[in-house]
Short mmCIF file of the C-alpha atoms (twelve columns), coordinates in Angstrom:
data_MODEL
# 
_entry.id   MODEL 
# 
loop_
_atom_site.group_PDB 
_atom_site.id 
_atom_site.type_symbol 
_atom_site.label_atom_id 
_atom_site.label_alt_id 
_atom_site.label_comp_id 
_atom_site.label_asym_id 
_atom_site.label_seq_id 
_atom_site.Cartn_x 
_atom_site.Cartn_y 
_atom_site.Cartn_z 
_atom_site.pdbx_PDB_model_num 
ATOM 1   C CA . UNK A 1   224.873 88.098  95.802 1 
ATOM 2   C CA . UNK A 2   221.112 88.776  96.655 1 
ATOM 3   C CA . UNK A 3   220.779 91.352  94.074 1 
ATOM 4   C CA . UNK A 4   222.838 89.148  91.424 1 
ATOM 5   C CA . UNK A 5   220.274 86.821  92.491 1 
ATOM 6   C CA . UNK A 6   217.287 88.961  91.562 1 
ATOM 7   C CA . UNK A 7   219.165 90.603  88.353 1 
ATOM 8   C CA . UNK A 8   219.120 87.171  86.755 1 
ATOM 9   C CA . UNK A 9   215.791 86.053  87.771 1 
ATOM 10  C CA . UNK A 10  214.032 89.203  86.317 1 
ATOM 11  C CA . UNK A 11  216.223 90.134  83.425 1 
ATOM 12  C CA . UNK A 12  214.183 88.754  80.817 1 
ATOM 13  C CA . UNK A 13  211.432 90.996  82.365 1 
ATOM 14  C CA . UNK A 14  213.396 94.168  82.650 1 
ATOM 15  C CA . UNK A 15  214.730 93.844  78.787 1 
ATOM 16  C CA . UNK A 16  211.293 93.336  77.472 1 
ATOM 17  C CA . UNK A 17  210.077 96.294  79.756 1 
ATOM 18  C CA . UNK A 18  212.585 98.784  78.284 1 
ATOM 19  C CA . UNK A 19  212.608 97.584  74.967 1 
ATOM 20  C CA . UNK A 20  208.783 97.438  74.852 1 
ATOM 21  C CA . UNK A 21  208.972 101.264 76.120 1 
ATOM 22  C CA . UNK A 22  211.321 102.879 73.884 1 
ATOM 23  C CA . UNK A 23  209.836 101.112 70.688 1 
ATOM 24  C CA . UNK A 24  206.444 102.837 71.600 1 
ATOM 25  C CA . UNK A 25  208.349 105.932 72.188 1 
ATOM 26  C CA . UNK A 26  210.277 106.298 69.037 1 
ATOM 27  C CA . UNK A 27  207.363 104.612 66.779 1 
ATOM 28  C CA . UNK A 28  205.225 107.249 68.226 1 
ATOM 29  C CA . UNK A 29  208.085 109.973 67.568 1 
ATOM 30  C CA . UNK A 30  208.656 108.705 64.322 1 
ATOM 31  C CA . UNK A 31  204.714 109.634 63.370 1 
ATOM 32  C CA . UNK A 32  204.756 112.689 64.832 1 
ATOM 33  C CA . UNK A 33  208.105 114.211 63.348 1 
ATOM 34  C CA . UNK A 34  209.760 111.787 60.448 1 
ATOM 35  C CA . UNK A 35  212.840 112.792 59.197 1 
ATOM 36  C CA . UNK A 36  212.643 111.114 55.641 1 
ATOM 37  C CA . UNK A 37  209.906 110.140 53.635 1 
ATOM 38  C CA . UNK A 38  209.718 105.837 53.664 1 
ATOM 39  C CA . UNK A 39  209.644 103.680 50.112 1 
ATOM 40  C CA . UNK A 40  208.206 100.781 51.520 1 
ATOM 41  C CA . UNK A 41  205.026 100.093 53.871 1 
ATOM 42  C CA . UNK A 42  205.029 100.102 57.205 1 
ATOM 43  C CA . UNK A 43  203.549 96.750  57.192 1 
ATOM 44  C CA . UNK A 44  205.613 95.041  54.588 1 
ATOM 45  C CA . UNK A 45  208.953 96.150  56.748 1 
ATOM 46  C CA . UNK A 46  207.863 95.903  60.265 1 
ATOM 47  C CA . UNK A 47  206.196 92.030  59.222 1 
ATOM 48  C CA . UNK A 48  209.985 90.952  58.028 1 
ATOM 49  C CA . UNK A 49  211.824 92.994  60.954 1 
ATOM 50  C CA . UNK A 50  210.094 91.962  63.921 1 
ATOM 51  C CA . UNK A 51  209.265 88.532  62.475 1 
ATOM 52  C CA . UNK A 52  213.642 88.867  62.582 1 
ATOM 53  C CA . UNK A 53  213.601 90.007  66.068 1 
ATOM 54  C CA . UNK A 54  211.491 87.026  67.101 1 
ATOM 55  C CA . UNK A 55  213.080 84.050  65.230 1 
ATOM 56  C CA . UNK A 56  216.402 85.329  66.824 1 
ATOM 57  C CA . UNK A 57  215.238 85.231  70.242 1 
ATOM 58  C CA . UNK A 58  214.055 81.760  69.525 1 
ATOM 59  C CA . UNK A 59  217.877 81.207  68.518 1 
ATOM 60  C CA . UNK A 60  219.199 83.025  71.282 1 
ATOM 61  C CA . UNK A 61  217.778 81.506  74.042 1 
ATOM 62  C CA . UNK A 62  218.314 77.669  72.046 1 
ATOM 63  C CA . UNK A 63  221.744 78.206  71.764 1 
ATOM 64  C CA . UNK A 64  223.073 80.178  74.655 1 
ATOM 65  C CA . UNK A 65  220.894 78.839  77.422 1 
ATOM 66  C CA . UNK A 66  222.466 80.806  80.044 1 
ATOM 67  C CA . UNK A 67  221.843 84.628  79.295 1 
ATOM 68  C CA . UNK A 68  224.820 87.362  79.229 1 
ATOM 69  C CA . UNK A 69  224.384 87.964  83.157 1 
ATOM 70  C CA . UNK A 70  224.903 84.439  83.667 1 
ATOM 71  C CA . UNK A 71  228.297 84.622  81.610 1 
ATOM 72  C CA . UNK A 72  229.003 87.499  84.295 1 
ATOM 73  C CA . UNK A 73  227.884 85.810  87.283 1 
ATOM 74  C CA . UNK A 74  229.641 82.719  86.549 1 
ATOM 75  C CA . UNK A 75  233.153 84.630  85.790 1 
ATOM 76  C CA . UNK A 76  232.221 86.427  88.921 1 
ATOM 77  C CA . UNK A 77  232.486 83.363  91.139 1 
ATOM 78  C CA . UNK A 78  234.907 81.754  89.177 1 
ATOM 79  C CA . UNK A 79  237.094 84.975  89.610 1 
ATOM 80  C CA . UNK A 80  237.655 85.318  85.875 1 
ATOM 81  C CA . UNK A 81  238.894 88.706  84.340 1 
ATOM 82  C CA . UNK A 82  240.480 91.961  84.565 1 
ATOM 83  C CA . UNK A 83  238.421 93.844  87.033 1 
ATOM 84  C CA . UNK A 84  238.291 90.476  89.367 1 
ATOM 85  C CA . UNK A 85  241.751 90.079  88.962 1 
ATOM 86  C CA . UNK A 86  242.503 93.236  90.085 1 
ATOM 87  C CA . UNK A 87  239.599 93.645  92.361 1 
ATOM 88  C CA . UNK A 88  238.245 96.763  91.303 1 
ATOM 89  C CA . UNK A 89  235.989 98.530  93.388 1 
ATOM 90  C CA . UNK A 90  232.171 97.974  92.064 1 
ATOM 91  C CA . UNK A 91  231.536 101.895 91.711 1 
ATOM 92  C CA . UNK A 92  233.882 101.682 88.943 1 
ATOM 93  C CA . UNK A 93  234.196 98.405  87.917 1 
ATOM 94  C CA . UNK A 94  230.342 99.056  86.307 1 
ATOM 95  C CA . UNK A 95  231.251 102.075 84.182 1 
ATOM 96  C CA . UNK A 96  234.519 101.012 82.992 1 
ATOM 97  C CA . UNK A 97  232.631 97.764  82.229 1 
ATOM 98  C CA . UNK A 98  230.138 99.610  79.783 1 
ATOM 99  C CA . UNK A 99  232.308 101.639 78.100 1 
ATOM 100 C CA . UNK A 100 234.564 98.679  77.520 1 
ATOM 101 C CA . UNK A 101 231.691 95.951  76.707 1 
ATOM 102 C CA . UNK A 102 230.571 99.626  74.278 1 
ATOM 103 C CA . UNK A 103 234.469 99.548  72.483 1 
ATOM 104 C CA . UNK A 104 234.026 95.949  72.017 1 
ATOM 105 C CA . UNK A 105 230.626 96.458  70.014 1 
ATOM 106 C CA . UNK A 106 232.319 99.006  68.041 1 
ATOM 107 C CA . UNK A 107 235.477 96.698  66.888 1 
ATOM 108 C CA . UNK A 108 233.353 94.163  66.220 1 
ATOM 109 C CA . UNK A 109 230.662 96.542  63.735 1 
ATOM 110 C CA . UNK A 110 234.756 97.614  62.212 1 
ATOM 111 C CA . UNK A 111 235.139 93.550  61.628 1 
ATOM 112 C CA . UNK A 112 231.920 92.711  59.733 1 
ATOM 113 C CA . UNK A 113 232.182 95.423  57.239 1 
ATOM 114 C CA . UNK A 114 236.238 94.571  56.979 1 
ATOM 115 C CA . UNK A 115 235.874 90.621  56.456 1 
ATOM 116 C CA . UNK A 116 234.254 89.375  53.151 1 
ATOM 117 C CA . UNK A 117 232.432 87.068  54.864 1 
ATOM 118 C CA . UNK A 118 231.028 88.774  57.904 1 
ATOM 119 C CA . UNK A 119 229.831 91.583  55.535 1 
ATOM 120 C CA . UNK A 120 227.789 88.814  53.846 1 
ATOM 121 C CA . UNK A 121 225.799 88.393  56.861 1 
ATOM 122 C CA . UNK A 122 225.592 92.192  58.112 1 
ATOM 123 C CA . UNK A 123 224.587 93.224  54.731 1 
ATOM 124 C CA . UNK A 124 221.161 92.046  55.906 1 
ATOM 125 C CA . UNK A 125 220.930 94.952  58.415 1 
ATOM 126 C CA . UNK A 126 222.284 97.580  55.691 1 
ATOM 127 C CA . UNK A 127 220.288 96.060  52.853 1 
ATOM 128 C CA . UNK A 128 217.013 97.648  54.037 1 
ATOM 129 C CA . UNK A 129 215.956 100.128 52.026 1 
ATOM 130 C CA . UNK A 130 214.476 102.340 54.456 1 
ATOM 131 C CA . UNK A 131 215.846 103.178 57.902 1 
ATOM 132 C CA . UNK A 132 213.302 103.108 60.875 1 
ATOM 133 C CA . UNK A 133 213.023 101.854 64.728 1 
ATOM 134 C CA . UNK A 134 213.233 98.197  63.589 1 
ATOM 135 C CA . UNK A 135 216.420 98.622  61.087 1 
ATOM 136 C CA . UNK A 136 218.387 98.668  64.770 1 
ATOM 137 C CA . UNK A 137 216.961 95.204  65.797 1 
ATOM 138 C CA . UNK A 138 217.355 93.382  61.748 1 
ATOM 139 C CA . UNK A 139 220.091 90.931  61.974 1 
ATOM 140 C CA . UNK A 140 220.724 87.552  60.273 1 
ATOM 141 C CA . UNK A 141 220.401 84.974  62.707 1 
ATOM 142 C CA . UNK A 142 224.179 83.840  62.435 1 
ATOM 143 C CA . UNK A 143 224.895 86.844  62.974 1 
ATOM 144 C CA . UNK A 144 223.464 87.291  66.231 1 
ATOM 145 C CA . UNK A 145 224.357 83.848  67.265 1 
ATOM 146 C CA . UNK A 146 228.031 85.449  66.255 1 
ATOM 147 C CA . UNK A 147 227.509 88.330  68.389 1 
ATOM 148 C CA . UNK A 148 226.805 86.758  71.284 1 
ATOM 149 C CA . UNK A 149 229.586 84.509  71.148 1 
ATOM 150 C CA . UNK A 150 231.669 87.717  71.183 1 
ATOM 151 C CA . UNK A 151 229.845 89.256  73.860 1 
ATOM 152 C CA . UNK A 152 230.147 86.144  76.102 1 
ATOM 153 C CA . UNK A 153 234.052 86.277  75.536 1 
ATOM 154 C CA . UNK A 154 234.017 89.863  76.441 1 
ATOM 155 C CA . UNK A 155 232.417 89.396  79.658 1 
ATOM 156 C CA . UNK A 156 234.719 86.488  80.657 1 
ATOM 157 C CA . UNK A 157 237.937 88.677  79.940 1 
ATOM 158 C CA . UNK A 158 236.654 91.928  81.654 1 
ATOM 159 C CA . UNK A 159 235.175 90.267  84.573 1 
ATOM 160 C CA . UNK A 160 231.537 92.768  84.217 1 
ATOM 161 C CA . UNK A 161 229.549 92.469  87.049 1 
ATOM 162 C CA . UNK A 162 226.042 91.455  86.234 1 
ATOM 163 C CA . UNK A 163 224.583 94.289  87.139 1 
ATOM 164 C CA . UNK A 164 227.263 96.444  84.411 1 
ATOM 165 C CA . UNK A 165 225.883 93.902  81.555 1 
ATOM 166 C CA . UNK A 166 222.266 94.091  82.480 1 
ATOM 167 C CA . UNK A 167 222.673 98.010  81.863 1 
ATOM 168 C CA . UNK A 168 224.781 97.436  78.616 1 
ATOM 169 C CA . UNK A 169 222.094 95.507  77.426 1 
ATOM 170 C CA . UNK A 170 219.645 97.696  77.826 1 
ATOM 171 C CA . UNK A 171 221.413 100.821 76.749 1 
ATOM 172 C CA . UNK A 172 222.505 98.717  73.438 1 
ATOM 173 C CA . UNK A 173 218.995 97.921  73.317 1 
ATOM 174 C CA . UNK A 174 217.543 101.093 73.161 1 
ATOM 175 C CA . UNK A 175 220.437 103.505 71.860 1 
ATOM 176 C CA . UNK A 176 220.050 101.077 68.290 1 
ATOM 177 C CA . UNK A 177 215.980 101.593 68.417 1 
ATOM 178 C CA . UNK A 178 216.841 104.985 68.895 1 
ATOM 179 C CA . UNK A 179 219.710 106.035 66.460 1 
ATOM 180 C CA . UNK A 180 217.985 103.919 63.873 1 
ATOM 181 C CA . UNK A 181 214.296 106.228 64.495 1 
ATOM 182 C CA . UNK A 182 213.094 108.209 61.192 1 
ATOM 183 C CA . UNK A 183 213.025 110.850 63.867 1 
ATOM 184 C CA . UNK A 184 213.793 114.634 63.125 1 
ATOM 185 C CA . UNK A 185 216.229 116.363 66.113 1 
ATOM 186 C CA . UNK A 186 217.011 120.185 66.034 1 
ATOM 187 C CA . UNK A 187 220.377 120.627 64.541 1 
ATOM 188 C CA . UNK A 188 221.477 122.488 67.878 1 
ATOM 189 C CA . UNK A 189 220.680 119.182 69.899 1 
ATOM 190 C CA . UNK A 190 221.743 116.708 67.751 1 
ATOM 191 C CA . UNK A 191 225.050 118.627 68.031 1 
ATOM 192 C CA . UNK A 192 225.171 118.664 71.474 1 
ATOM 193 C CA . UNK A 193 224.253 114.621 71.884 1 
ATOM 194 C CA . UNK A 194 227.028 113.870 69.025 1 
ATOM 195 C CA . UNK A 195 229.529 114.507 71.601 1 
ATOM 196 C CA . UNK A 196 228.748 111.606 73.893 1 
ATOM 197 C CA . UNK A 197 226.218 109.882 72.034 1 
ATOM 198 C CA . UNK A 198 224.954 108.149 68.495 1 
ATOM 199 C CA . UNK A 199 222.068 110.171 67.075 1 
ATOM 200 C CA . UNK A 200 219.410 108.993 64.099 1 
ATOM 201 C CA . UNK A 201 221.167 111.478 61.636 1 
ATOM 202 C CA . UNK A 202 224.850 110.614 62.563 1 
ATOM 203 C CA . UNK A 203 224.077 106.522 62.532 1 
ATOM 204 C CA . UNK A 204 221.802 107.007 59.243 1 
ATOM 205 C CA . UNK A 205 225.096 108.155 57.227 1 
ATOM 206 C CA . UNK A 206 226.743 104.754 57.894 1 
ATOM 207 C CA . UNK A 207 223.802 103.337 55.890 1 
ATOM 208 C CA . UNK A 208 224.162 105.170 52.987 1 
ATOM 209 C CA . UNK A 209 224.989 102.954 49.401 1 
ATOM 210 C CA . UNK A 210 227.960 104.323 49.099 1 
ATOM 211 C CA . UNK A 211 230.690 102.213 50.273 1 
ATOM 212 C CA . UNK A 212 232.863 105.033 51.830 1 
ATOM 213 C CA . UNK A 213 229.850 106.642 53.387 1 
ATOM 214 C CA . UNK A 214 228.867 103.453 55.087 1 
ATOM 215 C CA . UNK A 215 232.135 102.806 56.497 1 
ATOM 216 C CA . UNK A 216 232.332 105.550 58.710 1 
ATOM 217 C CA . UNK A 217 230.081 106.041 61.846 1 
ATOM 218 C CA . UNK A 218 230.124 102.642 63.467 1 
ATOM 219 C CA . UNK A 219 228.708 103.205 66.615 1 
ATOM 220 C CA . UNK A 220 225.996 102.705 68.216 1 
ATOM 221 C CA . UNK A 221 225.979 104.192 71.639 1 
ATOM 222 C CA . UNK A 222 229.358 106.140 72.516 1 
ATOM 223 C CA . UNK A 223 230.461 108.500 69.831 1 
ATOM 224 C CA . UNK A 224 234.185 108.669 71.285 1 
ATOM 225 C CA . UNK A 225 235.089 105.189 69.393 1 
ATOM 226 C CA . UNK A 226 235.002 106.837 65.916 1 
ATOM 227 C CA . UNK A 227 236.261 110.044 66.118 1 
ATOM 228 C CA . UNK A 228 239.339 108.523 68.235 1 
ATOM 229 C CA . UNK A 229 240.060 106.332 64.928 1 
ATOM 230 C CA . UNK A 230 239.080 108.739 62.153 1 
ATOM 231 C CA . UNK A 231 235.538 106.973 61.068 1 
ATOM 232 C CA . UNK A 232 233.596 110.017 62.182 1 
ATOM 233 C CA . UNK A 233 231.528 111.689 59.091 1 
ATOM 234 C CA . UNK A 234 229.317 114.783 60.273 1 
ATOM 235 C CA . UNK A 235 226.613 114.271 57.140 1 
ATOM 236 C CA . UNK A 236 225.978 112.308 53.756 1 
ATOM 237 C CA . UNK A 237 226.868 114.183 50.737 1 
ATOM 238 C CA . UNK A 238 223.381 114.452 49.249 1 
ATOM 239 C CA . UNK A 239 221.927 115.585 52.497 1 
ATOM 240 C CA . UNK A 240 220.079 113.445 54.933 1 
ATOM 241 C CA . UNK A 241 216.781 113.296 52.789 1 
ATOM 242 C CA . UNK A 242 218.857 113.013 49.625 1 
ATOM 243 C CA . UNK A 243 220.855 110.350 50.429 1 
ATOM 244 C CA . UNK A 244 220.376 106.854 48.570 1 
ATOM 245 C CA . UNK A 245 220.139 104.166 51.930 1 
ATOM 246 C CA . UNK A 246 221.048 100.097 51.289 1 
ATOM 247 C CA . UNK A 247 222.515 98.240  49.355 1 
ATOM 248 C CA . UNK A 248 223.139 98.953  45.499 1 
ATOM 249 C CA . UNK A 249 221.827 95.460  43.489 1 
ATOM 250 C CA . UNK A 250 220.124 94.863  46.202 1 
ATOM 251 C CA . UNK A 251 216.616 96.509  46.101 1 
ATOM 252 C CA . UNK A 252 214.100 93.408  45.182 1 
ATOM 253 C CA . UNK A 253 211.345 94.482  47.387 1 
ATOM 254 C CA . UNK A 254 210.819 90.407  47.724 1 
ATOM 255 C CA . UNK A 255 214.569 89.993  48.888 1 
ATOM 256 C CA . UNK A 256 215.367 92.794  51.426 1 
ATOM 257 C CA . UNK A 257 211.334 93.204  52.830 1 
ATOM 258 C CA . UNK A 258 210.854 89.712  52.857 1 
ATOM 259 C CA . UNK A 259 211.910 87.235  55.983 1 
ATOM 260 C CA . UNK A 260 212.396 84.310  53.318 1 
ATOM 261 C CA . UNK A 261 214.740 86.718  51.250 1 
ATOM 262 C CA . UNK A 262 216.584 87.836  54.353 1 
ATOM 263 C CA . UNK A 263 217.352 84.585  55.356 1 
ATOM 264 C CA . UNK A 264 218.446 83.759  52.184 1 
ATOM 265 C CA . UNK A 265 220.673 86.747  51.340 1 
ATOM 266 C CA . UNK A 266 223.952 86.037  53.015 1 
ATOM 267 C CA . UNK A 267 224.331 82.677  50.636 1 
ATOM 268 C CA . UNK A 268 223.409 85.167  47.342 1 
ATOM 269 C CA . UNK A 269 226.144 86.450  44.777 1 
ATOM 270 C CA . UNK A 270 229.727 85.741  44.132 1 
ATOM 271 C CA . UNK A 271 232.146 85.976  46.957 1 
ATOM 272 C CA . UNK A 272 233.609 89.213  46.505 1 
ATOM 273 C CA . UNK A 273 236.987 91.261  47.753 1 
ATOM 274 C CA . UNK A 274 234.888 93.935  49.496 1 
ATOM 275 C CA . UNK A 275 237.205 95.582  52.027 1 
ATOM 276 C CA . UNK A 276 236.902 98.257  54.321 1 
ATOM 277 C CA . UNK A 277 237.217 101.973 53.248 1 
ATOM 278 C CA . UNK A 278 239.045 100.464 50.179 1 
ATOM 279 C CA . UNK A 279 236.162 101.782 47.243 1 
ATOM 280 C CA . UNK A 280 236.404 105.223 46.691 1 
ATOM 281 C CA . UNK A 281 233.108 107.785 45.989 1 
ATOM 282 C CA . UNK A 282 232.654 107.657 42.774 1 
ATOM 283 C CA . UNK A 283 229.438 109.862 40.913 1 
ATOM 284 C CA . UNK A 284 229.526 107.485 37.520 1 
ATOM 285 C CA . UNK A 285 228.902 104.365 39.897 1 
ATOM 286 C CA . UNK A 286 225.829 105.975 41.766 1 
ATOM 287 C CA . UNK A 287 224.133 106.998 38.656 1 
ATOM 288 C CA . UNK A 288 224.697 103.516 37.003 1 
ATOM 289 C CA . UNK A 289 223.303 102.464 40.312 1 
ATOM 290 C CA . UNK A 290 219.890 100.246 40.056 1 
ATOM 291 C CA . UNK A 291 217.747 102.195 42.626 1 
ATOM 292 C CA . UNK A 292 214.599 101.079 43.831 1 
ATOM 293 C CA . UNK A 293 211.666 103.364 43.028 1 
ATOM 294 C CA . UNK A 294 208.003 103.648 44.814 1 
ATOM 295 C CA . UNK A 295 205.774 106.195 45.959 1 
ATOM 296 C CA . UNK A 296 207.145 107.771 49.313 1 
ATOM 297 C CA . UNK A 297 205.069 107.537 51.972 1 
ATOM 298 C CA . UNK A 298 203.811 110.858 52.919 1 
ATOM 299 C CA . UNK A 299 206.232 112.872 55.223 1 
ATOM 300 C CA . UNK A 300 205.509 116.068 57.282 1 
ATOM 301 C CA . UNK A 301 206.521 119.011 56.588 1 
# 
């Protein structure tokens, strides 16, 4: 109970000392060895994705006072869920916790590219048209307040113990900074890591503008989820520095660089029957494609 204790009186801390660590770590990698060549400034994207990552923490903490752990120390006393139902030893009640709260995550990416109106609000993460560190951290608002909602119900019907959340938080936290880095990895490692784990070039495919492209690769920290259910896709047909990445009709600089035109995108266009895996790849549709054009930044060799 002590260390529950201490777990929820310093996990703001420890979340903003990993997240603050890995972001200088993968910014840094990302100058030093970028896998793609960027469209848009630094500046103009970071100034719209961070000023995301802020307003949602504002949201956050307005609407769900009590923070995950809470949710888990609560169904802890409370004896709600599987794992206190069954009392479950703690030396595996925290793994099997992770990899569950981690299978969770991955039906619920499935859900908001399969329902019409949960794609409206993802599409803000996808509609970027570059792919960086912050891509991982830009969500629409409801949609976090969405997630969390999730992730609260999750922890109530598992039972986690706080100390299994705190460490899916952070791994969530910093797998997404990480698998969203402009980074370059040695094919032979980024083989190796695809096994167990979500890597920039495997994640970047499910980002891609085309539809059946983008619906494949949904994870974000355990690879197992996808190839289990046949979403795996080892590369992008153009190659990973010839792929297209966003949104097609969406590429106003003003609209998907832009905090105003982020928070404004989920309510924009008709109300469509997009569906998952249901559009097939088709070469006509990509060249009638609007693309957005700019100067690339410049990328190492």
């Amino acid at each position: 109970m002590a260390f529950e204790i201490w777990v929820m009186a310093n996990e703001p801390l420890v979340r903003i000392g990993f997240f603050v660590a890995v972001f200088a770590l993968v910014a840094l990698w990302e100058t030093a060895s970028p896998r793609r060549a960027l469209l848009l400034s630094r500046k103009q994207r970071w100034t719209a994705n961070l000023g995301l990552v802020l307003l949602n923490t504002v949201v956050v903490r307005w609407v769900f006072p009590v923070a995950a752990v809470g949710m888990a120390a609560l169904a802890a006393e409370r004896g709600w869920g599987l794992l206190n139902l069954y009392a479950v030893p703690f030396w595996l009640a925290v793994p099997l916790a992770v990899v569950a709260m981690d299978f969770a995550i991955w039906l619920q990416h499935v859900m908001v590219h399969a329902v019409p109106a949960l794609w409206r609000l993802h599409r803000v993460h996808h509609a970027d048209v570059d792919y960086d560190l912050t891509t991982g951290a830009r969500f629409h608002p409801l949609e976090i307040v969405l997630s969390m909602g999730i992730k609260f119900a999750t922890i109530a019907l598992l039972g986690a113990p706080v100390l299994a959340v705190l460490v899916f938080e952070v791994l969530l936290s910093a797998c997404a900074m990480f698998n969203h880095g402009n980074i370059r990895l040695p094919a032979r490692v980024d083989r190796v890591l695809r096994w167990f784990m979500v890597t920039p070039d495997m994640h970047r495919v499910h980002h891609s503008v085309e539809d059946d492209e983008s619906n494949s690769n949904f994870g974000f920290n355990l690879t197992w989820w996808d190839r289990l259910f046949g979403t795996y896709r080892e590369q992008p047909r153009a190659g990973q520095r010839g792929m297209t990445i966003g949104i097609r009709d969406h590429t106003d600089p003003h609209e998907v660089a832009r905090l105003p035109g982020l928070l404004s995108l989920p309510f924009k266009g008709p109300i469509t029957d997009y569906a998952i895996n249901r559009r097939p790849y088709s070469a006509k549709a990509l060249a009638d494609a609007p693309v957005f054009k700019s100067q690339p930044q410049q990328e190492s060799k």
